[in-house]
C-alpha positions in Angstrom: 137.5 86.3 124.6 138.9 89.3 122.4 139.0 87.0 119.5 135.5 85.7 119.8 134.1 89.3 120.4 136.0 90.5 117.5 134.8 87.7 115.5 131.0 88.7 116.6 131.8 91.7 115.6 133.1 91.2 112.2 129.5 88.9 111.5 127.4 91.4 112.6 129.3 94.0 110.3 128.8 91.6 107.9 125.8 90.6 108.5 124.6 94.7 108.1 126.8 95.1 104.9 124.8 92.0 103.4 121.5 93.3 104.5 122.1 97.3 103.5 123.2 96.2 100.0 119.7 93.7 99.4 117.4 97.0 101.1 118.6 99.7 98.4 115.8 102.5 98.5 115.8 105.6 96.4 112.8 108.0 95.1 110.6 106.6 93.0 108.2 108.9 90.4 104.4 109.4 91.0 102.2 107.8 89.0 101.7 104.6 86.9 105.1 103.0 86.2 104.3 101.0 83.3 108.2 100.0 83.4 108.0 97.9 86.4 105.8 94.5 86.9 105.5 92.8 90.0 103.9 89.8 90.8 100.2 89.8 90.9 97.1 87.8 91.4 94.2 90.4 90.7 93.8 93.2 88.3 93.4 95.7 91.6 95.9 95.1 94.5 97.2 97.5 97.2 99.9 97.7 100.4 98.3 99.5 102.9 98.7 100.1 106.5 95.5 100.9 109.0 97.2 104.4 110.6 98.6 105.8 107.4 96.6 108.5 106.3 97.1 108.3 102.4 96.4 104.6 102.9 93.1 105.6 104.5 92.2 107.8 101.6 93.2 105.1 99.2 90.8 102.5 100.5 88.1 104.9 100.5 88.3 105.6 97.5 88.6 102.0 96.0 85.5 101.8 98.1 83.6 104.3 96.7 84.5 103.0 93.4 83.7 99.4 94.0 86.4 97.8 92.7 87.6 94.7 94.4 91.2 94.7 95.1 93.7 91.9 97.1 94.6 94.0 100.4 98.3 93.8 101.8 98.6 95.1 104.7 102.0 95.9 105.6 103.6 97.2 109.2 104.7 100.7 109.2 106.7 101.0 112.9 103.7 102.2 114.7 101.9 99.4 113.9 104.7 96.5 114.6 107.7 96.8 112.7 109.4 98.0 109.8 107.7 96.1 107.2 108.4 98.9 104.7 112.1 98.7 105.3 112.1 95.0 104.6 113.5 93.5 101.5 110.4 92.3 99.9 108.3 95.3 100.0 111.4 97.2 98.7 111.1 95.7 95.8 107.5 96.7 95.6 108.1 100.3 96.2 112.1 101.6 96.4 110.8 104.5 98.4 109.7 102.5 101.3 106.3 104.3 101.4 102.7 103.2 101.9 100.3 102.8 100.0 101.0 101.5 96.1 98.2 100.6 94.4 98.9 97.8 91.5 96.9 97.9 88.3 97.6 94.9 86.0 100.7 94.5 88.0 102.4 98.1 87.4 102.7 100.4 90.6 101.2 103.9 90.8 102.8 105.8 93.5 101.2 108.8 95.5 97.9 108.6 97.0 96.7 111.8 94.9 97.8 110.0 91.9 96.4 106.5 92.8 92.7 108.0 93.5 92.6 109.9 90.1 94.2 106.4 88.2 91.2 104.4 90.2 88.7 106.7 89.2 90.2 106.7 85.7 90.3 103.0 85.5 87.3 101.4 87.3 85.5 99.0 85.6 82.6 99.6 83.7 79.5 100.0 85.7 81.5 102.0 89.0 80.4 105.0 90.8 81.8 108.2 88.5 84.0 110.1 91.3 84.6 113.1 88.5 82.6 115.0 87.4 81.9 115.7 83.4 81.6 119.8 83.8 85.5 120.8 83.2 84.8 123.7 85.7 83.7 121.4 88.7 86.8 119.0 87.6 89.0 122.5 88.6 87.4 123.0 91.6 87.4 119.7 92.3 91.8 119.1 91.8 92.2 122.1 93.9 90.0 120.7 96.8 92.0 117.4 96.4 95.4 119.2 96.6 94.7 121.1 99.4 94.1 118.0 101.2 97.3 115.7 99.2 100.6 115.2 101.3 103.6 116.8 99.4 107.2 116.7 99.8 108.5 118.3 103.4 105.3 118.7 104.6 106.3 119.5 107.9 107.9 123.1 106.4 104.5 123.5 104.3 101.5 123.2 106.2 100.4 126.2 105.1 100.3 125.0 101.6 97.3 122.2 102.5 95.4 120.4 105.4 97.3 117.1 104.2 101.0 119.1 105.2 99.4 120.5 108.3 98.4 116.5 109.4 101.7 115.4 109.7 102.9 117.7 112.6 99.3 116.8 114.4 99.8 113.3 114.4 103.2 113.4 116.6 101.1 113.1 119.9 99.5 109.7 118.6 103.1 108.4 117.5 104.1 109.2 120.7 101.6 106.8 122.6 101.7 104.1 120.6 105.4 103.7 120.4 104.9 102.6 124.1 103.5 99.4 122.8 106.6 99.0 120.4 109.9 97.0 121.1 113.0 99.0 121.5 114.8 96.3 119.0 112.1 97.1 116.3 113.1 100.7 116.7 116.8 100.1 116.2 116.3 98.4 112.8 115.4 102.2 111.7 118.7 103.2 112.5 120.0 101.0 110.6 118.2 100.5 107.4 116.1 103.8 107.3 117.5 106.7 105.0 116.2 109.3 107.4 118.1 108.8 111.0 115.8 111.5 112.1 112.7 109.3 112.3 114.0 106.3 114.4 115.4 109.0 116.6 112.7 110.8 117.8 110.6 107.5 118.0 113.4 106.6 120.8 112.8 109.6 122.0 108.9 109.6 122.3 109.8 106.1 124.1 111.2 107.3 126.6 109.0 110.4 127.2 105.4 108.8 126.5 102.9 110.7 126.0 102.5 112.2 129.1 106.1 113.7 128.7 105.1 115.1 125.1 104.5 118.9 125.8 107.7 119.0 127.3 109.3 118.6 124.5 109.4 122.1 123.4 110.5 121.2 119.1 107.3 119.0 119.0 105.3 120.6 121.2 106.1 123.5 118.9 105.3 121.4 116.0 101.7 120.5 117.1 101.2 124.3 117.9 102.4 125.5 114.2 100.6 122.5 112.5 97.0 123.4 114.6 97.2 127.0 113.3 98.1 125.7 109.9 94.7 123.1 110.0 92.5 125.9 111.4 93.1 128.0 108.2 92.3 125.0 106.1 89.4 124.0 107.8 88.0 128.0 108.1 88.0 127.2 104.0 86.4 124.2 103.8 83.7 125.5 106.3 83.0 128.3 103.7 82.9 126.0 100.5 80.2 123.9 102.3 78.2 126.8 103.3 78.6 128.1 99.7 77.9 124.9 98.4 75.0 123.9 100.6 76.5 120.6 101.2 76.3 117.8 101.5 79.4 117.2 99.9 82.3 119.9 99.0 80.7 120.4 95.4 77.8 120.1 96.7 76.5 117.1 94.7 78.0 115.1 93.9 80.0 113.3 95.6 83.7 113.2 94.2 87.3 112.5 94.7 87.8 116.1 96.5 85.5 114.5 99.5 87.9 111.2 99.2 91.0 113.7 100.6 89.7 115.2 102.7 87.5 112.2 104.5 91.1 111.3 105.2 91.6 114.5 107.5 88.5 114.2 109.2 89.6 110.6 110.3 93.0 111.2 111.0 91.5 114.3 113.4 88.9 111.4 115.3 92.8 109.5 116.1 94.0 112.1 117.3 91.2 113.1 119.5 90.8 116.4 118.4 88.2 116.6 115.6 85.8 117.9 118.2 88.6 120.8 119.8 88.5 121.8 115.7 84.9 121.4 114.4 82.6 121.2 117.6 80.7 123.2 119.9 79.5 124.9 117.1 83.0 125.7 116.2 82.3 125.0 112.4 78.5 123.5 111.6 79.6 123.2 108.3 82.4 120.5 108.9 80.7 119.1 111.7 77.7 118.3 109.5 80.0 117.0 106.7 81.9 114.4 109.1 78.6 113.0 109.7 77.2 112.5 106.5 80.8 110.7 105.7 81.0 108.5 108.2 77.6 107.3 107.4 78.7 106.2 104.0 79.2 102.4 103.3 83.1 103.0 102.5 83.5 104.1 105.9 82.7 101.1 107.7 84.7 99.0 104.1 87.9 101.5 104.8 88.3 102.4 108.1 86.0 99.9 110.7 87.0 96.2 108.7 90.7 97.4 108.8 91.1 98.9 112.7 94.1 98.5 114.2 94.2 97.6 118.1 97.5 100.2 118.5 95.6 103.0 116.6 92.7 102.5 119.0 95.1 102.3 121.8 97.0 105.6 120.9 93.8 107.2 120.4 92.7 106.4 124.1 96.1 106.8 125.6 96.3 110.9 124.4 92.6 110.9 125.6 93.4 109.6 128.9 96.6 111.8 129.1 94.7 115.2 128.5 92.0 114.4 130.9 94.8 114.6 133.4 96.8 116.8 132.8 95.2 120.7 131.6 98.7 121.7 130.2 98.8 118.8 127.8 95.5 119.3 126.9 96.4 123.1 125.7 99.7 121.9 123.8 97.5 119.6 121.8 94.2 121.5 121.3 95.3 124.9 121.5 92.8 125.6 124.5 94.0 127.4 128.0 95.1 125.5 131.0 92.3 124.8 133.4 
């Protein structure tokens, strides 16, 4: 019996060694990489997942745009698995990260790189997402970085609204891991290059969401990263009073709107969107999330690609908070009823 188990043993070490050395990941630039090629059937193609928020922002904006692309969905662990551990879509993007856009079969990395290259490269006869006056193209980059995801976002929230989403979306990671095999989990400890992450989704496994608030580091988190989002979203409220809507430029509609529609959804997930912009809280916003939602791209981006688990996370923090008042204040700030 030693011998066997040994013998298992010495596979399964193998077996790990074998798979580590095939799922290399390391950093990878942002932008166009006209040094790689991958395979590719259409000019436009992009890996994607339904909960990732820069994957949200990059098929709205392809949306916008018009330009047909070949979708490839891939599983982040909240959705299924690790897809982007696995050694195909390694080779599509060493960093592991969703989404890449392919142009002609090159990768641009970074979602606040990939909108700009789209807009840049549409096809002749798309929707401008730029505009021509070099002083609106200012304002407009500055919008889109105060909504863009940069690195350690969880340290920098105060820097923009897309740092400040990351700590906010723990609670919906936390519900639905429920739905989520513990085996799946595990292959994050061994493949991922952060330890950290397949860690706390154990833990969130065993705590739920109903168990969230008392765990003080993330309830901590979500309390930092609300502050954080309230600042941001005091600023848009202002640009859209300044700018008399409907769009953060006023009009017209451009590829700062495209960032930020990507907060606003990410805010419906998580159940809070009305906590930050309703009852009057900020017209403003309010009035802006409407007018997006009743664009075209919306129902293209976000409705033909829902996800049964983000749906189910979304109602599993709703239905958590209506029961208990002192989960309800760790994720929305307000006082215990």
């Amino acid at each position: 019996m030693a011998v066997i188990l040994i013998l298992a043993a010495l596979v399964a070490l193998g077996w790990w060694a074998w798979e580590k050395s095939h799922r290399k990941t390391h950093p990878v630039p942002p932008g166009l990489q006209v040094g790689v090629t991958l395979p590719h059937e259409q000019e436009f193609e992009l890996y994607h997942n339904a909960l990732s928020l820069c994957s949200m922002k990059a098929r709205f904006c392809m949306a916008e745009l018009r330009i047909p692309y070949r979708s490839h969905p891939i599983d982040l662990i909240e959705t299924g698995r690790y897809e982007t551990l696995g050694r195909d879509f390694l080779k599509v993007n060493p960093g592991g990260t969703v989404p890449v856009l392919v142009h002609e079969g090159h990768p641009v990395y970074e979602s606040h790189e990939q909108i700009r290259y789209a807009a840049d490269h549409a096809p002749p006869g798309c929707p401008s997402l730029v505009p021509d006056d070099p002083a609106l193209r200012e304002q407009m980059q500055r919008w889109v970085d105060r909504s863009s995801i940069t690195e350690d976002p969880l340290n920098h929230g105060d820097l923009s609204a897309g740092n400040a989403v990351p700590g906010l979306t723990l609670p919906i990671f936390a519900a639905m891991i429920e739905k989520i095999p513990v085996h799946e989990i595990l292959v994050g400890l061994l493949f991922h290059w952060d330890r950290v992450r397949p860690l706390l989704f154990l833990a969130l496994k065993l705590r739920g969401i109903e168990g969230f608030g008392s765990i003080r580091p993330l309830a901590d988190a979500v309390a930092r990263s609300r502050r954080q989002m309230e600042v941001h979203m005091d600023a848009l409220e202002e640009q859209l009073q300044q700018s008399e809507g409907p769009w953060i430029l006023g009009n017209p509609f451009c590829l700062a709107d495209v960032g930020w529609f990507a907060i606003f959804e990410r805010l419906e997930q998580l159940d809070t969107l009305e906590a930050v912009v309703g009852g009057g809280r900020r017209p403003a916003c309010a009035a802006y999330w409407e007018a997006l939602k009743k664009r075209p791209s919306y129902q293209e981006a976000i409705v033909e690609h829902a996800h049964p688990l983000v749906a189910y996370g979304t109602r599993r923090i709703r239905e958590a908070k209506e029961k208990n008042a002192a989960l309800r204040a760790v994720l929305e700030g307000a006082p215990p009823a």
